[in-house]
N, CA, C and O atoms as a GROMACS GRO file, in nm:
protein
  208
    1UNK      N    1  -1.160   3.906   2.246
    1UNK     CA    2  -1.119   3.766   2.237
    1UNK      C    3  -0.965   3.764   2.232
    1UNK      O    4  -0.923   3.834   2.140
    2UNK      N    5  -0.882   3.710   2.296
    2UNK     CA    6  -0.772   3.686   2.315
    2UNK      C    7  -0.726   3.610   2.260
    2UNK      O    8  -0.804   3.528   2.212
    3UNK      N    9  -0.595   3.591   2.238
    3UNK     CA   10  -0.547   3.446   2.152
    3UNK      C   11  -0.554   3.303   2.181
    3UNK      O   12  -0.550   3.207   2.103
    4UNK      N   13  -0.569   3.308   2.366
    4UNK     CA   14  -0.638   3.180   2.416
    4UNK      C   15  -0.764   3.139   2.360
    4UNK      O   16  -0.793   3.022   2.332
    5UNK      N   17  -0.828   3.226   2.346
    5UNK     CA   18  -0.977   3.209   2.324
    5UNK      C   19  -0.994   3.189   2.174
    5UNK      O   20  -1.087   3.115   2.140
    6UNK      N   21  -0.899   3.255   2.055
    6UNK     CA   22  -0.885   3.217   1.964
    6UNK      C   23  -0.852   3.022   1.896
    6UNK      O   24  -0.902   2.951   1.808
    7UNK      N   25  -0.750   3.007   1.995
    7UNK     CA   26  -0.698   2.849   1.978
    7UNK      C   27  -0.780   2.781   2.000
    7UNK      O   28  -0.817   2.704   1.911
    8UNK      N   29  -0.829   2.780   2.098
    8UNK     CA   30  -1.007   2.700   2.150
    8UNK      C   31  -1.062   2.717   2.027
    8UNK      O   32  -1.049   2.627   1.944
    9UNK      N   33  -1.111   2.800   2.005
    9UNK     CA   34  -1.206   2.788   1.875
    9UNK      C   35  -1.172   2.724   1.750
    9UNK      O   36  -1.259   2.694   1.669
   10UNK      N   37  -1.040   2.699   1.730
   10UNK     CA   38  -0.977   2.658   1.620
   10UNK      C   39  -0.951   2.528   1.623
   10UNK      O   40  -0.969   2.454   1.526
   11UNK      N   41  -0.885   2.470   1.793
   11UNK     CA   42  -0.944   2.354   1.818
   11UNK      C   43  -1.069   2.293   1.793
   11UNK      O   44  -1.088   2.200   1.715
   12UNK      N   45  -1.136   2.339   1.850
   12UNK     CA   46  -1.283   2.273   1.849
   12UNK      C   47  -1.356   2.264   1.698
   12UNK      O   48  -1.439   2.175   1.679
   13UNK      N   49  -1.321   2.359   1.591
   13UNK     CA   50  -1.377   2.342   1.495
   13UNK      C   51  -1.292   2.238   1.416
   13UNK      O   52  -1.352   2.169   1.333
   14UNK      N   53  -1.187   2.224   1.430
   14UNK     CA   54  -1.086   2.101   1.348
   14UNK      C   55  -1.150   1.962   1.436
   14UNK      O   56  -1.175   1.859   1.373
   15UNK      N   57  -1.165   1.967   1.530
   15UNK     CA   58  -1.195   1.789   1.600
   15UNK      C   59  -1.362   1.784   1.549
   15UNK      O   60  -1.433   1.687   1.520
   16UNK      N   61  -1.389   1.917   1.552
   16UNK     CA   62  -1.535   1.875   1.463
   16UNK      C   63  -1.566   1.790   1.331
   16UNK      O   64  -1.657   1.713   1.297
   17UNK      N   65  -1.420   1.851   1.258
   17UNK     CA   66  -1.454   1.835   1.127
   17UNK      C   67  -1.401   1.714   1.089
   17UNK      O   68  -1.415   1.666   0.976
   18UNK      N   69  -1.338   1.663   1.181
   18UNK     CA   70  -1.280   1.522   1.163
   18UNK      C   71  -1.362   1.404   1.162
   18UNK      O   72  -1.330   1.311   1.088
   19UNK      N   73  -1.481   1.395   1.248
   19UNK     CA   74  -1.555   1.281   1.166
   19UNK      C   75  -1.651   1.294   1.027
   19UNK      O   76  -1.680   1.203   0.949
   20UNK      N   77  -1.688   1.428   1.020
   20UNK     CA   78  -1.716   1.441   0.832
   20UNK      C   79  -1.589   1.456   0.741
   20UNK      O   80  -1.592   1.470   0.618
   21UNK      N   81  -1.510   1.453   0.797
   21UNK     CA   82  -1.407   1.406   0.684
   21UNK      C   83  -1.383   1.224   0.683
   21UNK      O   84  -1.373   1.160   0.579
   22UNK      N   85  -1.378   1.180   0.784
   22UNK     CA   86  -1.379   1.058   0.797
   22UNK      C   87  -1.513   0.977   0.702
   22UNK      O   88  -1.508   0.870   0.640
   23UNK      N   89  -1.608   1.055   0.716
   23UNK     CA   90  -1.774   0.968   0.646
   23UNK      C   91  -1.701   0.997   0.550
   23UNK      O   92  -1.611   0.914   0.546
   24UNK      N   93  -1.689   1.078   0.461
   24UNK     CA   94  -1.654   1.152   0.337
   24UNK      C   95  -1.534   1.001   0.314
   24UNK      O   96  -1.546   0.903   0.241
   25UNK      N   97  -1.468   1.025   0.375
   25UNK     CA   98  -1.354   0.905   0.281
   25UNK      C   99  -1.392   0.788   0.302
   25UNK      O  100  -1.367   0.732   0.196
   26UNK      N  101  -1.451   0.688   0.393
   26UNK     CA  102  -1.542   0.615   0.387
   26UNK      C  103  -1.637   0.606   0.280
   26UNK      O  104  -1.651   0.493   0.234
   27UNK      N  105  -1.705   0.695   0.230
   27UNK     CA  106  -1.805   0.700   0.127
   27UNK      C  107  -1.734   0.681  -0.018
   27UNK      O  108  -1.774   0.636  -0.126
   28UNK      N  109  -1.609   0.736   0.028
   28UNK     CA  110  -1.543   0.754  -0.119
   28UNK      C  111  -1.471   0.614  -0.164
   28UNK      O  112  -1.443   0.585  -0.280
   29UNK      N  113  -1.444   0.522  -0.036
   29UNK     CA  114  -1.378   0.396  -0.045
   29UNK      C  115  -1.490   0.313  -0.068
   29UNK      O  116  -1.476   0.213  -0.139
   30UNK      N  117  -1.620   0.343  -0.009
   30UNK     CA  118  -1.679   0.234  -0.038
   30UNK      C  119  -1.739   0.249  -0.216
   30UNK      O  120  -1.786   0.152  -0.275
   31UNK      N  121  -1.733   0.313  -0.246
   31UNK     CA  122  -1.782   0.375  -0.376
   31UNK      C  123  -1.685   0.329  -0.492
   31UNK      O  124  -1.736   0.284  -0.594
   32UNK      N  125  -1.486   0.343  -0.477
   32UNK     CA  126  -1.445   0.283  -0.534
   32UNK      C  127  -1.435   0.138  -0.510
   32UNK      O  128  -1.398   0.084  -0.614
   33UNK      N  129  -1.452   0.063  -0.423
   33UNK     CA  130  -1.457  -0.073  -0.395
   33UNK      C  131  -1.578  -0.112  -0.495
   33UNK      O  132  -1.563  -0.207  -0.572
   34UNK      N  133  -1.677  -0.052  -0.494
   34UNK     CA  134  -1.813  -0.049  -0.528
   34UNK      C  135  -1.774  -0.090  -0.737
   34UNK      O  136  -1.809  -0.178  -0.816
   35UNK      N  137  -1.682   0.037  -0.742
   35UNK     CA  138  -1.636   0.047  -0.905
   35UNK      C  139  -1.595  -0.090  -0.931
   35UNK      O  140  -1.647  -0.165  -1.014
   36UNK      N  141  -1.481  -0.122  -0.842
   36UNK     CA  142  -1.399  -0.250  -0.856
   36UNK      C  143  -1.446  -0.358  -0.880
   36UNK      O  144  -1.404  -0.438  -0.963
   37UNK      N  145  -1.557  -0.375  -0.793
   37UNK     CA  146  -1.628  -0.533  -0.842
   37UNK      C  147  -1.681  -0.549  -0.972
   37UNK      O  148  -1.694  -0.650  -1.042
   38UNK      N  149  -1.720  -0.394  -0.999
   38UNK     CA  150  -1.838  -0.427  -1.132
   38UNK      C  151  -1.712  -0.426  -1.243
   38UNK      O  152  -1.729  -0.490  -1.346
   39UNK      N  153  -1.599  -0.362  -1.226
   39UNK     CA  154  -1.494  -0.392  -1.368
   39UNK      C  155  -1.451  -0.565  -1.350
   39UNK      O  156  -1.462  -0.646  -1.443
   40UNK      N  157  -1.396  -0.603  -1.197
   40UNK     CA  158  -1.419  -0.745  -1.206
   40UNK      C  159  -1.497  -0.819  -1.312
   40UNK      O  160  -1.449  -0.868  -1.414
   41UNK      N  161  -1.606  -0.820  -1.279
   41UNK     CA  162  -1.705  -0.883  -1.296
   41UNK      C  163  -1.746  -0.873  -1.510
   41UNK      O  164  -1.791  -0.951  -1.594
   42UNK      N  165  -1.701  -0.747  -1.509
   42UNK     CA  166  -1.675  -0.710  -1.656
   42UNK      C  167  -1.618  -0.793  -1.728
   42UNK      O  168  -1.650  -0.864  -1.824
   43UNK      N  169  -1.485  -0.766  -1.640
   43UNK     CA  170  -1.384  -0.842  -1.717
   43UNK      C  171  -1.419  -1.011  -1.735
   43UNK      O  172  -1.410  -1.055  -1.850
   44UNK      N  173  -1.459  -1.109  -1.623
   44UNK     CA  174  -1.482  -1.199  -1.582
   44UNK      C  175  -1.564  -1.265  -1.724
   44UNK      O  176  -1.528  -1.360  -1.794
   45UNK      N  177  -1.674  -1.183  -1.734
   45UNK     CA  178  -1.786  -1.193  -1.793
   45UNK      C  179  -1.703  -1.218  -1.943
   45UNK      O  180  -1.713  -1.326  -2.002
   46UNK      N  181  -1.642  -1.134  -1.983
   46UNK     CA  182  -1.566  -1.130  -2.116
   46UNK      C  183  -1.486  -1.212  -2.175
   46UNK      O  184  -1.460  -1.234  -2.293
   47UNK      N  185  -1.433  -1.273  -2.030
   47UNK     CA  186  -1.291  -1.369  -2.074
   47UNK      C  187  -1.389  -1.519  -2.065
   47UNK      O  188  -1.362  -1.622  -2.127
   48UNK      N  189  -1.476  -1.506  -1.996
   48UNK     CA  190  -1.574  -1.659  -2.013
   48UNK      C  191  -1.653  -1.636  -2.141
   48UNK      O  192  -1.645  -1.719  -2.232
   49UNK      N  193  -1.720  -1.539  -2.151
   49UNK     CA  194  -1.791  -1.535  -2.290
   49UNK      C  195  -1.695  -1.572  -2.389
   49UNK      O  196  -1.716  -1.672  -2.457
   50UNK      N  197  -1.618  -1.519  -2.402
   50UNK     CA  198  -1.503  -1.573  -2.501
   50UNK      C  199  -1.460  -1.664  -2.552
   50UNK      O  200  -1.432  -1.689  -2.669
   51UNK      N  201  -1.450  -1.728  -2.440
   51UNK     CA  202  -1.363  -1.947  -2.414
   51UNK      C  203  -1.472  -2.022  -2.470
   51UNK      O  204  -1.442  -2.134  -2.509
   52UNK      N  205  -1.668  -1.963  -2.494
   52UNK     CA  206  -1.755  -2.005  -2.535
   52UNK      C  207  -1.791  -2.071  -2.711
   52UNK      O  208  -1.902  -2.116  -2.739
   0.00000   0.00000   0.00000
């Protein structure tokens, strides 16, 4: 295997890995978005219970 033949391979495994890295941070954004509403909603809940 030559060093041409080396780069190819190194190519091809990096453009691979680029859309499971992409799901992966996707998953991870939707997950903190996910956090965000429910502390919203925490908080929300607290400052109305309160004014009660």
């Amino acid at each position: 295997m030559n060093l041409l033949h080396l780069m190819a391979v190194v190519i091809v495994i990096g453009l691979a890995s680029v859309p499971a890295l992409t799901a992966l941070e996707r998953l991870a954004l939707d997950r903190a978005a996910a956090e965000s509403v429910e502390i919203a909603r925490a908080t929300i809940r607290e400052h109305f219970g309160r004014q009660k």
